[in-house]
DRENDO-1510 file (C-alpha; in Angstrom, 1 decimal, always signed):
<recs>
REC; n; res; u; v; w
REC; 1; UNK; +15.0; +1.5; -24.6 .
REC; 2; UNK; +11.5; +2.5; -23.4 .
REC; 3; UNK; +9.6; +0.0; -21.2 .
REC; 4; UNK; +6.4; -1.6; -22.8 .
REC; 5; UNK; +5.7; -4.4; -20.8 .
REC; 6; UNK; +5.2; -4.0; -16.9 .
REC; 7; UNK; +4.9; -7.4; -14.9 .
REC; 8; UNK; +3.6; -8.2; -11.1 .
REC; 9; UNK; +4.3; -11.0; -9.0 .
REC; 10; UNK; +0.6; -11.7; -7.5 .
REC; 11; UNK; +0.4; -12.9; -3.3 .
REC; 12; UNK; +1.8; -9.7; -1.3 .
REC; 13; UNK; +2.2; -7.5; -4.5 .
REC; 14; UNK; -1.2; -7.2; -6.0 .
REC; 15; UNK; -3.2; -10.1; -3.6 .
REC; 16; UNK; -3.2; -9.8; +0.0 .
REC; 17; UNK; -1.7; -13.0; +1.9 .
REC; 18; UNK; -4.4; -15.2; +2.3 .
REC; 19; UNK; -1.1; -17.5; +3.0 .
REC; 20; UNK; -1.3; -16.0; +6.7 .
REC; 21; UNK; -4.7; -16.3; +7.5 .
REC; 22; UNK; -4.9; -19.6; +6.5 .
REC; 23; UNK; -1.9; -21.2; +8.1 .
REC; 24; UNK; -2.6; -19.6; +11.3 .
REC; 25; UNK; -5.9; -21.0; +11.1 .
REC; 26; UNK; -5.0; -24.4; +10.2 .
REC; 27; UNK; -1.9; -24.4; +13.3 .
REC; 28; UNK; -4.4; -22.7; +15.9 .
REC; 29; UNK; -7.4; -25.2; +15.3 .
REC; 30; UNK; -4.4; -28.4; +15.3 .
REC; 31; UNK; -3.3; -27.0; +18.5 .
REC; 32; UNK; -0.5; -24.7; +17.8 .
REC; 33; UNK; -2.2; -21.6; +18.6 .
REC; 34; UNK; -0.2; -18.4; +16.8 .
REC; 35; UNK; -0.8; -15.3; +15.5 .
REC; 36; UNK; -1.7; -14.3; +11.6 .
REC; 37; UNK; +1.3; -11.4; +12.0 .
REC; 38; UNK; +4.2; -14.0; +13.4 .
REC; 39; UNK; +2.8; -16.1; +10.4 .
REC; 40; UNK; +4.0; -13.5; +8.2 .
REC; 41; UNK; +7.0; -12.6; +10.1 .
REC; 42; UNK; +8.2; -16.6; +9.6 .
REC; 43; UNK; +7.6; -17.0; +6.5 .
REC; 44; UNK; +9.5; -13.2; +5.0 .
REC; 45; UNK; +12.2; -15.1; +7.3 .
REC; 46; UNK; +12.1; -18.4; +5.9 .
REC; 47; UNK; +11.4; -17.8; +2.1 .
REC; 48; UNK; +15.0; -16.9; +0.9 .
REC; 49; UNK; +16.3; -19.7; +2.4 .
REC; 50; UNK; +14.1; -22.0; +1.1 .
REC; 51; UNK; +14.4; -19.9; -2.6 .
REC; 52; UNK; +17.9; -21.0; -2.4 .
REC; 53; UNK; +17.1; -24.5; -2.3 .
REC; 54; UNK; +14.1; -24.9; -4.7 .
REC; 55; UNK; +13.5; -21.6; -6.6 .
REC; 56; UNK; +16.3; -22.1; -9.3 .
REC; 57; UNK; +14.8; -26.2; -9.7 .
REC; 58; UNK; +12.5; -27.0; -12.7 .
REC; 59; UNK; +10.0; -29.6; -11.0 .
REC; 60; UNK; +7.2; -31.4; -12.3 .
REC; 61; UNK; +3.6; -30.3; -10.0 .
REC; 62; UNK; +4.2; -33.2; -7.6 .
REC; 63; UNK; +7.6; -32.0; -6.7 .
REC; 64; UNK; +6.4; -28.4; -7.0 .
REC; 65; UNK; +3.4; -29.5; -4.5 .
REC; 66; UNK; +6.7; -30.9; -2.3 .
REC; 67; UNK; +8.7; -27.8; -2.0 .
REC; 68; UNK; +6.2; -25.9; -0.9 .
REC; 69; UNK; +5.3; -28.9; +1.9 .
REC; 70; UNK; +9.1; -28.0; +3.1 .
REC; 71; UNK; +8.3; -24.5; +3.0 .
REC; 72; UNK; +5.4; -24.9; +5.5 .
REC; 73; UNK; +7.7; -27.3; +7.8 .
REC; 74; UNK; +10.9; -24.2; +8.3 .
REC; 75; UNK; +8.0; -22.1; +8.8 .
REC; 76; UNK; +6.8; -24.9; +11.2 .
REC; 77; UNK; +10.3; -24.9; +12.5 .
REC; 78; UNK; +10.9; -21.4; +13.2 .
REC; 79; UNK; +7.6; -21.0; +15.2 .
REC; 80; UNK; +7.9; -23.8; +17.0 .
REC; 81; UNK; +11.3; -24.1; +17.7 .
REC; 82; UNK; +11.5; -26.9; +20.5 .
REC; 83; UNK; +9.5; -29.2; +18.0 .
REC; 84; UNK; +11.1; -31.8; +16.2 .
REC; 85; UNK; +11.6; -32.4; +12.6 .
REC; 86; UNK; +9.3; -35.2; +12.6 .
REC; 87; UNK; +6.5; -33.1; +13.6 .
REC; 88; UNK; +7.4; -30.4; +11.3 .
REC; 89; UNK; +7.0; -32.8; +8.4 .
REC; 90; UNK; +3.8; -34.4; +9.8 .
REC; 91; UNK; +2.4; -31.2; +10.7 .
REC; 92; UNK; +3.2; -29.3; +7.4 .
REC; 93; UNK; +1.3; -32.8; +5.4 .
REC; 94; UNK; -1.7; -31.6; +7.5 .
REC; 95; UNK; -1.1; -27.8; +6.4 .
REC; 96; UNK; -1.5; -29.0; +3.1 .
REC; 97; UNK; -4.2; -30.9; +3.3 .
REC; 98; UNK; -6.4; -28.7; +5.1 .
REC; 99; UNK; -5.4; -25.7; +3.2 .
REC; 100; UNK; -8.3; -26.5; -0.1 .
REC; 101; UNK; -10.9; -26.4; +3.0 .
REC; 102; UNK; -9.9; -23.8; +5.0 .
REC; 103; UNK; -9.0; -21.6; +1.8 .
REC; 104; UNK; -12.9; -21.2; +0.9 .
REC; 105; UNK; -13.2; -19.6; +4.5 .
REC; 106; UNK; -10.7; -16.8; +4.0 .
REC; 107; UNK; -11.9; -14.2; +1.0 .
REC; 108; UNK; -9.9; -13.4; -1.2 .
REC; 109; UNK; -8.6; -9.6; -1.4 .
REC; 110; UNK; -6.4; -7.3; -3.8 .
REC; 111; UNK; -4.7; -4.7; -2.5 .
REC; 112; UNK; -6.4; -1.1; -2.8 .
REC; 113; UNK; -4.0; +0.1; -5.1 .
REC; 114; UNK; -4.2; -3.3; -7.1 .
REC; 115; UNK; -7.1; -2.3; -9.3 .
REC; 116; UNK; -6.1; +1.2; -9.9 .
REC; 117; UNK; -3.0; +1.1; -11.0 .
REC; 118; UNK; -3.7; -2.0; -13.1 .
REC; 119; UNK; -6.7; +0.5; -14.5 .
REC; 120; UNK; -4.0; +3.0; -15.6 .
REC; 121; UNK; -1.2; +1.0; -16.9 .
REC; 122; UNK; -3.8; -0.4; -19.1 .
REC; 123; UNK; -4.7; +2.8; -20.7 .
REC; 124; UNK; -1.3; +3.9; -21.3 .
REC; 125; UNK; -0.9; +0.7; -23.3 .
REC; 126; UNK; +1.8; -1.3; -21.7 .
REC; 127; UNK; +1.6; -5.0; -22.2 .
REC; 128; UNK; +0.5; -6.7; -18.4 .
REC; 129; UNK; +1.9; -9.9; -17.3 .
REC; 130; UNK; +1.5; -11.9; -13.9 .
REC; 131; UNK; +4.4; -14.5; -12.6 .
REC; 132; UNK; +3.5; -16.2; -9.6 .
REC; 133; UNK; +5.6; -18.9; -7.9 .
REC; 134; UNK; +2.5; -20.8; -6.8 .
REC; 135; UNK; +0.5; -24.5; -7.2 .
REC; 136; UNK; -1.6; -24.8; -10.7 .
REC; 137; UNK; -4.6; -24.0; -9.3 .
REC; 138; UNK; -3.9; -20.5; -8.5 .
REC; 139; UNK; -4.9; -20.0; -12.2 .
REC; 140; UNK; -8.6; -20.8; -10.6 .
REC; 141; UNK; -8.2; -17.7; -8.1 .
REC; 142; UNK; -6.9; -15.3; -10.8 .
REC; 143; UNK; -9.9; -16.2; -12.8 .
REC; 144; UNK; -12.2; -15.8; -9.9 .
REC; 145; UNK; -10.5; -12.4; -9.3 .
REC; 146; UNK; -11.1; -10.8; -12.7 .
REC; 147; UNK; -7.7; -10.0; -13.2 .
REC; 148; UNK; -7.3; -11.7; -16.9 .
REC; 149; UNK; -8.9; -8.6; -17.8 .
REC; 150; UNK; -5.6; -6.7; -17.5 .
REC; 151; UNK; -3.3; -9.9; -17.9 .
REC; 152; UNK; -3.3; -11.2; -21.2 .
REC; 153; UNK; +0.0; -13.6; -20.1 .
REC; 154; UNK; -0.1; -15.4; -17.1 .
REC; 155; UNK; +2.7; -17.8; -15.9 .
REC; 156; UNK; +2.4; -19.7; -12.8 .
REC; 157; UNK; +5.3; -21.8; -11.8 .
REC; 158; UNK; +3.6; -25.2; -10.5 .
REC; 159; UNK; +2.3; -24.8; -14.3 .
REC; 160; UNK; +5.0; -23.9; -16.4 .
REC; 161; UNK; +7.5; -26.3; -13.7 .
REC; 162; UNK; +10.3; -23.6; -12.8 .
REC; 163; UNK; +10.3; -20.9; -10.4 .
REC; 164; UNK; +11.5; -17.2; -9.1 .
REC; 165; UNK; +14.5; -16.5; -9.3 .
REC; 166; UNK; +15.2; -18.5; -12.4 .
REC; 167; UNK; +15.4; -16.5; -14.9 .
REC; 168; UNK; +13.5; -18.8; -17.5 .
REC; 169; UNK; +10.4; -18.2; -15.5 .
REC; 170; UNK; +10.9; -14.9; -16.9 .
REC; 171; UNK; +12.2; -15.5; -20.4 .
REC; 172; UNK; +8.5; -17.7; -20.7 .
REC; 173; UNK; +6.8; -14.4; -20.1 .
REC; 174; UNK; +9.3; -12.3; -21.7 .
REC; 175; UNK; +8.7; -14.7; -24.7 .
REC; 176; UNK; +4.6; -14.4; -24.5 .
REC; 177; UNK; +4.5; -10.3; -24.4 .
REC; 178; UNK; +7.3; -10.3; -27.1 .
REC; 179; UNK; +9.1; -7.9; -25.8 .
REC; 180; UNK; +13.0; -7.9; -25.0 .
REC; 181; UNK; +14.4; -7.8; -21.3 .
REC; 182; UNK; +15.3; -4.3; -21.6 .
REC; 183; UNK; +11.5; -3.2; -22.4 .
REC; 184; UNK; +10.1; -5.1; -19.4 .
REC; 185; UNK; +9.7; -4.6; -15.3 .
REC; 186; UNK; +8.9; -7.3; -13.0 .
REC; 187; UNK; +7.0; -5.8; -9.7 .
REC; 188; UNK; +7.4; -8.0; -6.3 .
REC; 189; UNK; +7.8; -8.2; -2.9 .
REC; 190; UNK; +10.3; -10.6; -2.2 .
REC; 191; UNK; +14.1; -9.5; -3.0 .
REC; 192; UNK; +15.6; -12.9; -3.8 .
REC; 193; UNK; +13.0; -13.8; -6.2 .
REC; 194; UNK; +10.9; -11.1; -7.8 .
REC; 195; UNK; +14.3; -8.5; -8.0 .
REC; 196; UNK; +17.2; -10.7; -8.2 .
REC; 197; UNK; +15.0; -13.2; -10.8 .
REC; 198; UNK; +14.0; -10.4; -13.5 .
REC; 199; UNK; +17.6; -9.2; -13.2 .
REC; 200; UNK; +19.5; -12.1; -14.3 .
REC; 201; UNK; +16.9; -12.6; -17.0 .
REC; 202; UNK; +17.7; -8.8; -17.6 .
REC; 203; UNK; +14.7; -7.2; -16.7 .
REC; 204; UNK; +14.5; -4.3; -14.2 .
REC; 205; UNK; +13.5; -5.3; -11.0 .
REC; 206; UNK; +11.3; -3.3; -8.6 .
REC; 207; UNK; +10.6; -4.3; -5.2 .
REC; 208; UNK; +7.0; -3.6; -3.2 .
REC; 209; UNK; +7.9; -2.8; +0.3 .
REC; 210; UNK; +4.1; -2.1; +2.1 .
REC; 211; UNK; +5.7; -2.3; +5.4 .
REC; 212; UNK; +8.7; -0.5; +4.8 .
REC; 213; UNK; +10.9; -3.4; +5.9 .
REC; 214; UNK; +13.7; -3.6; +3.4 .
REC; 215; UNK; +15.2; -0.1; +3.5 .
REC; 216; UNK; +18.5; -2.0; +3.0 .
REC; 217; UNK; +17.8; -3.6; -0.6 .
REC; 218; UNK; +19.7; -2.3; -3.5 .
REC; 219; UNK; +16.8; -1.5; -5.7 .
REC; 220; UNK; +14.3; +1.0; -6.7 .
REC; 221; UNK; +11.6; +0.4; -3.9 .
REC; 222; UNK; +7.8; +1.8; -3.5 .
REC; 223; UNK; +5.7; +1.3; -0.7 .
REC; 224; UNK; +2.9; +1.7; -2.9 .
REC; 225; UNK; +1.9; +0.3; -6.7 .
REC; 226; UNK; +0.5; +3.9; -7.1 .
REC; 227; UNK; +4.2; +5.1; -7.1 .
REC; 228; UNK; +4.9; +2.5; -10.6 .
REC; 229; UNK; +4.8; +5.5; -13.2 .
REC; 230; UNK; +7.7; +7.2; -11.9 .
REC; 231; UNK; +10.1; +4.0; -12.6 .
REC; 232; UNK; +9.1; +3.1; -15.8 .
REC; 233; UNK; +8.9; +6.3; -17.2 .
</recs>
């Protein structure tokens, strides 16, 4: 069966991590100085781990707001290994609550190849979805990006209250293009949720490896979105 709807996960697939920026930011000025790249490098460390525990979970947005707190404290954790959980759970409450302020100093940026390839899917009719595991105000950044535009369905986990890699995440969006799992691609960058997610839901999954760091997955792989047309063809 031909594809007909193409979906993208949105921070490190089509939206560069302001995630980074703004933890490193947040941990510098608290006095934890670190680097925005050994930001990144814990949290691609820490995230399947962490998927294990709460991706699968359907959680209302104060639980969703929760998991993401213990995200930020094994982040915490693996930075700052001689530091105690007590100060990873204090310190990740203050990640949280500085990250609406600090946010507004960090743009916002899509990829280059974001807008371009978005451009040409869109003329070659295929249906355009985004599923984000993220907070319920990411809606507000999509807006402010322009990027409804291109995605008439938009599913954001601290919305609809599951996440990647359960597969109803998917079945929601499935369910809004109207389209069956066999006509549908989910774009991401994280293995565990974005590839492993659309295929139990029975989507094809293709992974978005920028860096070139996970050689070893077995999946189709592109280190660009330019490369998209050649997968779903």
């Amino acid at each position: 069966m031909s594809i007909r709807a193409v979906f993208f996960d949105l921070g490190g697939t089509l939206l560069v991590m302001r995630r980074d920026r703004i933890i490193s930011k947040i941990l510098s000025d608290a006095g934890y100085p670190i680097e925005v790249r050994q930001v990144h490098a814990a949290y691609y460390r820490v995230e399947p781990s962490w998927l294990s525990t709460y991706g699968g979970k359907t959680m209302t947005g104060e639980e969703n707001e929760e998991a993401y707190r213990q995200l930020d404290a094994m982040t915490f954790r693996l930075l700052f290994p001689g530091r105690g959980a007590g100060e990873a759970d204090r310190v990740s409450g203050l990640m949280r609550g500085r990250w609406p302020l600090v946010e507004k100093t960090v743009p916002l940026e899509l990829y280059p190849d974001a807008i371009p390839t978005l451009e040409r899917l869109k003329d070659d009719h295929y249906i355009l979805g985004l599923i984000s595991n993220a907070p319920s105000d990411t809606v507000k950044t999509i807006q402010s990006l322009g990027l409804p535009r291109y995605f008439p369905i938009v599913v954001v986990s601290g919305v609809v209250g599951v996440s990647k890699p359960n597969p109803e995440i998917f079945r929601i969006a499935l369910k809004k293009a109207g389209v069956a799992p066999s006509e549908a691609v989910h774009v991401g960058d994280i293995y565990e949720a974005d590839v492993l997610g659309a295929r139990n839901a029975g989507m094809k999954g293709l992974l978005i490896d920028r860096d070139d760091l996970q050689a070893e997955r077995d999946c189709p792989r592109m280190k660009s979105l330019s490369e998209i047309h050649a997968f779903i063809r």
